[in-house]
N, C-alpha and C positions, 0 to 999 in steps of 0.2 A: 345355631342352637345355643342355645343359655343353660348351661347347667346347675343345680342346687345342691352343696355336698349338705347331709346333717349327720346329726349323731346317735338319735338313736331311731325306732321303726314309730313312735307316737310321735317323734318331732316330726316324723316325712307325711303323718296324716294329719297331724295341724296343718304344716305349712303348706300342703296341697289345697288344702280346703281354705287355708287362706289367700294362695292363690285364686283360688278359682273364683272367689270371692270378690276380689280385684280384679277380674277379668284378666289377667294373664296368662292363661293355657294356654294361648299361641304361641307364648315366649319365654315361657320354666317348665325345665324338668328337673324334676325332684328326684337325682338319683337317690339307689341302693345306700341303705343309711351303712353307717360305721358299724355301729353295732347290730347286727344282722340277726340275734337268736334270740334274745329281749332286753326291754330296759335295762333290768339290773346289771347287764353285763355291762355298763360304761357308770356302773352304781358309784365304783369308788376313784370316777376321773376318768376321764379319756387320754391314753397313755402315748408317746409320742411315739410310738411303732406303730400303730394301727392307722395314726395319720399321716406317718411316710407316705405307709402305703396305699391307702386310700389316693391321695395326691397322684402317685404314680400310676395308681389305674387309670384315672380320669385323666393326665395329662396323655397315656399313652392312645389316648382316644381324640385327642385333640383334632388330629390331621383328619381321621379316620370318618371322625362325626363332626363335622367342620362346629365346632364349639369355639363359640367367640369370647364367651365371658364365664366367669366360675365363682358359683355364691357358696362362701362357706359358713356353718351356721352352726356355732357349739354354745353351751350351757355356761355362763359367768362363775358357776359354782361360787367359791368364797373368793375368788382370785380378784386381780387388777384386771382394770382395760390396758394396759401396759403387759404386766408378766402375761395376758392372753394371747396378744398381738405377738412378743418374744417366741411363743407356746409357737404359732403358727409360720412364725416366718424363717425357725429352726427347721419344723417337720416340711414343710418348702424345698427350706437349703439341702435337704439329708433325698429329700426325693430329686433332687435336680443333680447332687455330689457326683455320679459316676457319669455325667452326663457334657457334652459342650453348651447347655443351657444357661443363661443369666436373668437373674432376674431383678427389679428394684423392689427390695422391704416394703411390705406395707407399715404403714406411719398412722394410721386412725382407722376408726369403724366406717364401713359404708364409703372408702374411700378407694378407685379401683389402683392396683400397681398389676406393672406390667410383666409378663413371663415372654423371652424371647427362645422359645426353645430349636430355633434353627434356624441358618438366612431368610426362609420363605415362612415360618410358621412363628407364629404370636395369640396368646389369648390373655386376656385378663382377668383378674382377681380383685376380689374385694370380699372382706370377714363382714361380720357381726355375731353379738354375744345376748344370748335371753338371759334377760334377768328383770330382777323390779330393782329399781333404786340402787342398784350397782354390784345387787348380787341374787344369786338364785339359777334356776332353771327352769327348762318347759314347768313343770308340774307348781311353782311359783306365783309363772307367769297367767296358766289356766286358773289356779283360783281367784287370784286380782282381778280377775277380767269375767266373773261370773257375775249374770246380771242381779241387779237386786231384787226382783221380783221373783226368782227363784231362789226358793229354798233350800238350805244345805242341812237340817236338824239331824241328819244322820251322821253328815262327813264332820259337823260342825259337835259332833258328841264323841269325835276319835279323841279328842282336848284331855275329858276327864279320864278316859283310858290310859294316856300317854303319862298324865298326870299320876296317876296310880301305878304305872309300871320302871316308871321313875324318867323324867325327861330324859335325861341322860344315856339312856339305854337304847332311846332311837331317834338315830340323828335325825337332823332338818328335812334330809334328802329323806329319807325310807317314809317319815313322818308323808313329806308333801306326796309322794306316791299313794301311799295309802287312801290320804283326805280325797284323792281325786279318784282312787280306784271304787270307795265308797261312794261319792258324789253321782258318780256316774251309774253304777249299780243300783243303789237306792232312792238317791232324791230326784234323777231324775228322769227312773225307768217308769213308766204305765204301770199300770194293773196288766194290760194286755203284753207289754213286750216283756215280762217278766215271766213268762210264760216258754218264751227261749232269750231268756236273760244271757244266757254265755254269748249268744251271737247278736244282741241287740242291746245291752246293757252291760256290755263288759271293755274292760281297758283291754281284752285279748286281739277283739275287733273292734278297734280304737278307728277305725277307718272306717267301718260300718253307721259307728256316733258321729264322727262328723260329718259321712254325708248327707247322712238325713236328720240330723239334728243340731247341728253343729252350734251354727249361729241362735239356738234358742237359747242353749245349756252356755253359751259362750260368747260374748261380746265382740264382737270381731271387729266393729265401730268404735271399740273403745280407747282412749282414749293413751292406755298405756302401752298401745299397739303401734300408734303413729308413727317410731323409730323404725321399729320393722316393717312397718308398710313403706314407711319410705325405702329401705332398703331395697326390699321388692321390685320395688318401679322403677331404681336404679338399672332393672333389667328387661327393661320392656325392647 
């Protein structure tokens, strides 16, 4: 089994449906995200206690659930591919510290290192980070990748709001949140699923949007996706 750590509960229903998209359901699972109660709880960074122990769950499953390889998959936010990779191969060492485990750093994105956590057990690892252009998150990467033939005039008029209430007042992240929570709600709910708009037209059942609409409202061929697709298939 191939495991997929993320970080919050909309990354685990992207990357499902992008999965499955790619035909890999026989070979990812997409565990239980980091942040479990919603988005905003990983709103201001994802903290390196939460990904000890995230690490240590999943590895303590390792034997258990004969888990060969381990996809981790966190947000670029403003940071480095460098200070991310540091971010991940700390919370690593701090989950492996009280342990007889070793393991080699990972050194690049998409690139696997190995965790030896016993003479008879071994599984491997490999990161990657969403962003566009070497920084951002999910919610970044979903508006990039919205096709042109749909409409955003709704998420695309949060501009002169943000504008009025003063840039400054709401960061990039809350901003890009919002644009997609509109997008999805307005530009690209029916007449008819608006009708139970909470369960068909909302970032609540984000899971719901992409299975049945995913690839309309969302480019999944696109072209800023290829690094992640590639990573993907690094786990076939």
């Amino acid at each position: 089994m191939n495991i997929l750590i993320v970080e919050s509960k909309n990354d685990r229903c992207f990357i499902e449906a992008l999965v499955k998209h790619l035909n890999l359901n026989k070979n990812v699972k997409v565990d239980a995200p980091i942040c479990q109660i919603d988005d905003y709880e990983c709103l201001d960074g994802l903290n390196e206690t939460k990904l000890t122990t995230k690490f240590r769950d999943v590895l303590d499953d390792v034997a258990k659930k004969d888990i060969s390889k381990i996809g981790l998959l966190l947000d670029m936010d403003k940071e480095t591919r460098e200070i991310r990779i540091a971010f991940v191969n700390k919370a690593l060492s701090n989950a492996l510290s009280q342990t007889d485990a070793s393991f080699t750093p990972i050194k690049n994105i998409a690139e696997f290192a190995k965790i030896n956590l016993d003479a008879d057990t071994s599984v491997e690892i490999a990161c990657f980070f969403t962003n566009v252009d070497g920084k951002g998150e999910l919610e970044t990467l979903l508006k990039a990748i919205k096709p042109n033939n749909q409409v955003s005039n709704y998420a695309d008029c949060l501009e002169h709001w943000r504008n009025c209430v003063g840039i400054d007042k709401v960061s990039d992240k809350e901003f890009g949140k919002l644009w997609i929570d509109f997008y999805v709600r307005w530009d690209t709910c029916s007449n008819k699923d608006r009708k139970q708009a909470d369960r068909k037209c909302s970032m609540r059942n984000f899971d719901y949007v992409m299975q049945e609409k995913g690839n309309e409202i969302f480019k999944l061929d696109h072209e800023l996706l290829a690094p992640l697709r590639h990573f993907l298939n690094l786990f076939k």
